[in-house]
C-alpha positions in Angstrom: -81.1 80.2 32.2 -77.3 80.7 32.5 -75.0 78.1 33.9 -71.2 78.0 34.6 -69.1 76.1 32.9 -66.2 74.9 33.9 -62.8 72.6 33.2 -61.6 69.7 34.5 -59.2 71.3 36.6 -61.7 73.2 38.0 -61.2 77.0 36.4 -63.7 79.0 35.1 -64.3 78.4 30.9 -67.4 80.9 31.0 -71.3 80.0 30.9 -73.9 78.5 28.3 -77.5 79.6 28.0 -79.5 76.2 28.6 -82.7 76.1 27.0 -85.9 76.2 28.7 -87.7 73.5 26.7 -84.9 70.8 28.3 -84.1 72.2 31.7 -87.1 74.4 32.7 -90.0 71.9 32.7 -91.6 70.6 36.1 -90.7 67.0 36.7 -93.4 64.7 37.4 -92.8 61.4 39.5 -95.3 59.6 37.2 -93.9 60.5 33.6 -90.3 59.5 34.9 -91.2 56.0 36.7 -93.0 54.9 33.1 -90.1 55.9 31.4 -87.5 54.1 34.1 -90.2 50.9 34.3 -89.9 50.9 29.6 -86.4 51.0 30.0 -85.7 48.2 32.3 -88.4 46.1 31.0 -86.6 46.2 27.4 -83.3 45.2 28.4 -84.9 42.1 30.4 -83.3 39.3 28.1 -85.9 37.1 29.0 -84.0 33.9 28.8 -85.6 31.7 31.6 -86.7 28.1 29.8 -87.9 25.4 31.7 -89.2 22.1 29.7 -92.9 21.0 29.4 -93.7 17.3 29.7 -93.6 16.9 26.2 -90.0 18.1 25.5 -88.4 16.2 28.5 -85.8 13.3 27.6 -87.8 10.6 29.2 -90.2 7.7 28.0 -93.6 8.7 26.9 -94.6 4.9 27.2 -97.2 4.3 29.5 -95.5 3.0 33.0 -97.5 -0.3 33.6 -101.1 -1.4 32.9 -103.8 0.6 34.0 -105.2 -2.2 36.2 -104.6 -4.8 38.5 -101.0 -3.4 40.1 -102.3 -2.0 43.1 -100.4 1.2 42.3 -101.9 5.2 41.1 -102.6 5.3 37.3 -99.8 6.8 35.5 -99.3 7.8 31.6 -96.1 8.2 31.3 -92.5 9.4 33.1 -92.2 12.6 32.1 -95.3 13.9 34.0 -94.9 17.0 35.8 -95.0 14.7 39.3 -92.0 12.8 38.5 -88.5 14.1 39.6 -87.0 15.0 36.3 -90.0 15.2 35.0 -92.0 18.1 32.8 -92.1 21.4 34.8 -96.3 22.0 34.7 -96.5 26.3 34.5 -92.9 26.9 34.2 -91.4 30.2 32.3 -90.8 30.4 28.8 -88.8 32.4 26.7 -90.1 35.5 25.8 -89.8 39.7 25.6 -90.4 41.8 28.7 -90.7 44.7 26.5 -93.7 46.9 25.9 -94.6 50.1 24.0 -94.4 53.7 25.2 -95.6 56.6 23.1 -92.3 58.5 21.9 -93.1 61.6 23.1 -93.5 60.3 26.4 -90.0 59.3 26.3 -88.9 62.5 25.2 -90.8 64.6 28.3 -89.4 61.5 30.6 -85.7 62.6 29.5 -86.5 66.7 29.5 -88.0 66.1 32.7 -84.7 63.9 34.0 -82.6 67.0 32.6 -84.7 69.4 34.6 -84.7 67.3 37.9 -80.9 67.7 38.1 -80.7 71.3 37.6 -83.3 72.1 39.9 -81.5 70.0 42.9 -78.3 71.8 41.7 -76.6 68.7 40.9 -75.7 69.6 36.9 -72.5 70.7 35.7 -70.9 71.4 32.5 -67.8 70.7 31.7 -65.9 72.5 28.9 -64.7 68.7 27.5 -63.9 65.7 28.4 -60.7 64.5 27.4 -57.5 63.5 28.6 -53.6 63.8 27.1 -53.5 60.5 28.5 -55.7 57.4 29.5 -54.4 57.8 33.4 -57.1 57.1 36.1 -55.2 58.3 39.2 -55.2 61.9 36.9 -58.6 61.6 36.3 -60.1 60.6 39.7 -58.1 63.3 41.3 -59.6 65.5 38.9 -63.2 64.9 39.7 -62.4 64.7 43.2 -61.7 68.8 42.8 -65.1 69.0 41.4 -67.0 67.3 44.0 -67.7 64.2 41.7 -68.0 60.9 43.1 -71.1 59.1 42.0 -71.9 61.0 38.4 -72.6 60.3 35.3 -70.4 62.1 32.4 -72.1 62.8 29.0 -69.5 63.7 26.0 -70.3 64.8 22.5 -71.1 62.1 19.5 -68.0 60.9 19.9 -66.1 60.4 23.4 -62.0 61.1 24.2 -60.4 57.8 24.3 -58.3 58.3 26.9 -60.8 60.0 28.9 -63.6 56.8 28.5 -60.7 54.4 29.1 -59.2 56.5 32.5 -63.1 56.4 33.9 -63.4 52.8 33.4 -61.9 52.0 36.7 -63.4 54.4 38.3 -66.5 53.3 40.4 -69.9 55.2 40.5 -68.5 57.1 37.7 -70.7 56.3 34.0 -69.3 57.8 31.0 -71.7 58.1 27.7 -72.0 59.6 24.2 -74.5 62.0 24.1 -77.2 59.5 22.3 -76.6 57.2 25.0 -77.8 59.8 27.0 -81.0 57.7 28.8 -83.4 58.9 32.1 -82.3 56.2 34.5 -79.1 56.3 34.0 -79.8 60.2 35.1 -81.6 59.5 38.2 -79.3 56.4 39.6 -76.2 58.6 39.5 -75.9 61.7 42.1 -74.9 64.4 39.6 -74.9 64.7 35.7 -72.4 66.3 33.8 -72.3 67.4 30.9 -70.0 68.3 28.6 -70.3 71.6 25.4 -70.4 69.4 23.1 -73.7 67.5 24.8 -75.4 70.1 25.0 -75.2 71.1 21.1 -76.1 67.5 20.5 -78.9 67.8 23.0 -80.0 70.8 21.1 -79.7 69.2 18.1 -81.8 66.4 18.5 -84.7 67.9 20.0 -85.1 70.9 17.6 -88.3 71.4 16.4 -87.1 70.2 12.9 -86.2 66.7 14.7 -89.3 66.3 16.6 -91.4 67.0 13.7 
């Protein structure tokens, strides 16, 4: 299927030929939630620590005698009942992360790609760069295109003064092309992409780098 491209001042810079394999498959709400689901599950950090009775800085001496005081039986301060005592079934550190096949990854991304150009919400640009890092410049820019909650994919590399002129700009995401992820697709109104992207994008899933 054919696509215009265009330039950041909005004139024509001719069309591309995307391939079927990455825009013309059917997306399927299931594939794309496991994939969404994998990705925010690994970047959980997964820091929350809470202290068990045994690693709490308190006495484990035994409070008073067992008998004869008139008062409940106790074994020691640091029992979960005790302010500033242990915490009984509290969370531990750990990793939220779990495995999903890598194909399934791969049709999750194809089938993020195909999503946007089926709503008609992809665009190519002919590059992203900038003479210089100026935000006002930019954000005018996009505003001519429509764009105000995108995401922007580049080539391997991204224009320095384009990354650093979007960095103030909100609802706008700028990414190389192998940060190019499924949900940072679907949070973002419209994807663009960039020449460059889609040669990386063609690149990485040849048949030569699948197999």
């Amino acid at each position: 299927m054919k696509i215009d491209v265009t330039t950041l001042e909005g004139k024509s810079a001719g069309s591309v030929e995307l391939d079927d394999a990455l825009f013309g498959i059917e997306p399927r709400a299931d594939i794309l939630q496991r994939v969404v689901k994998w990705q925010l599950a690994k970047r959980q950090s997964g820091l929350h620590e809470t202290k068990t009775r045994s690693e709490v800085s308190r006495s484990h001496s035994k409070l008073y005698k067992q008998k004869g005081t008139g008062r409940a039986r106790h074994g020691s301060a640091n029992a979960p009942i005790f302010r500033t005592g242990g915490v009984a079934h509290g969370p531990h550190m750990r990793s939220h992360a779990h495995d999903l096949p890598k194909k399934v990854r791969a049709l999750g991304l194809k089938m993020a790609l195909s999503a946007k150009l089926g709503t008609q919400s992809l665009i190519v640009l002919d590059r992203a760069a900038l003479d210089q890092p100026k935000t006002k410049a930019l954000k005018d820019a996009l505003a001519n295109l429509g764009l105000s909650n995108a995401l922007v994919i580049g080539g391997k590399e991204l224009d320095a003064n384009f990354k650093l002129a979007a960095r103030n700009i909100a609802n706008i995401d700028v990414l190389p092309s192998a940060g190019l992820n499924v949900y940072d697709i679907l949070r973002r109104k419209t994807l663009v992409l960039t020449r460059d992207a889609l040669d990386a994008l063609s690149e990485r899933f040849s048949d030569k780098a699948e197999a």
